[in-house]
Each structure stands twice: as structure tokens, then as C-alpha cells.
C-alpha positions as CSV (number, residue, x, y, z in Angstrom):
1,X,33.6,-14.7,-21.7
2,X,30.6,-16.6,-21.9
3,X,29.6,-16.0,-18.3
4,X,30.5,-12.7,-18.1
5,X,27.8,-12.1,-21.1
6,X,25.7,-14.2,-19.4
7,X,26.0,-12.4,-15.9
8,X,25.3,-9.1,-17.6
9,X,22.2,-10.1,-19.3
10,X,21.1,-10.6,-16.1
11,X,21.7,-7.7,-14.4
12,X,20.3,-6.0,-17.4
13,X,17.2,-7.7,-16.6
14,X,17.4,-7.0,-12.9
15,X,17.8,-3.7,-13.5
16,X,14.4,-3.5,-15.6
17,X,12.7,-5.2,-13.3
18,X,13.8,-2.6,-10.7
19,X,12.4,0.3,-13.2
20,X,8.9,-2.0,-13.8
21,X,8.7,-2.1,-9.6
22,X,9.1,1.8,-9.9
23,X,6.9,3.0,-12.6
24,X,4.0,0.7,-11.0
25,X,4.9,2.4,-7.1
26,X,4.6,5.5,-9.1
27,X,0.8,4.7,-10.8
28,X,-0.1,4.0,-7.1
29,X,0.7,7.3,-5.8
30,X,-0.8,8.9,-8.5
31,X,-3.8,6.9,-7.8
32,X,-3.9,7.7,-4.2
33,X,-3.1,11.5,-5.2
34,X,-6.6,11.1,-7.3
35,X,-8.5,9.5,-5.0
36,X,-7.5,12.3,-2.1
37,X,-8.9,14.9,-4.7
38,X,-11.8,13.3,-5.3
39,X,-12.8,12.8,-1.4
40,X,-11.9,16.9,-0.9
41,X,-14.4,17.5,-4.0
42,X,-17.0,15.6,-2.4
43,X,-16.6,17.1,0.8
44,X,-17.0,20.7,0.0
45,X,-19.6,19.4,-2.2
46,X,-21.5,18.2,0.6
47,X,-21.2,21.0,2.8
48,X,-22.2,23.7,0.3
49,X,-25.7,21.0,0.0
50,X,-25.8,21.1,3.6
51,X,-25.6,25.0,4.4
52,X,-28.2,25.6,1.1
53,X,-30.6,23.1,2.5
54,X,-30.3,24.7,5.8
């Protein structure tokens, strides 16, 4: 009985280790979703400088 608890427990804690991998995968993607917005901003950004300059 013991061991059983015992092996549960730890697939418990496998199993929120899993999630922990997942929500932190997620965070990256959103940061990589930011970043990607941020670089499109810039861009038109630049070009509307570039055609008022010229």
C-alpha cells in the first residue's frame, strides 16, 4: 500500500512538472509573438520616415 502511495505521489509530481515545462514553452511563444509585432512596428515605422524624408 505504501508504495503504491508512494508511486502516485510521484506521478503526481511528474505530472506538474510536465504542466511547469508547458506553461513556460507557452511564455516563450508569447514572447516571440511580441517580439515579431514589435519588429513589423518598427518597420513600417521606418519606411513611412523614409518616404517623408524623401
Amino acid at each position: 500500500r505504501e508504495r503504491e502511495r508512494e508511486r502516485e505521489r510521484e506521478r503526481e509530481r511528474e505530472r506538474e512538472r510536465e504542466r511547469e515545462r508547458e506553461r513556460e514553452r507557452e511564455r516563450e511563444r508569447e514572447r516571440e509573438r511580441e517580439r515579431i509585432v514589435f519588429c513589423k512596428v518598427e518597420c513600417v515605422f521606418l519606411v513611412v520616415v523614409i518616404v517623408v524624408v524623401i
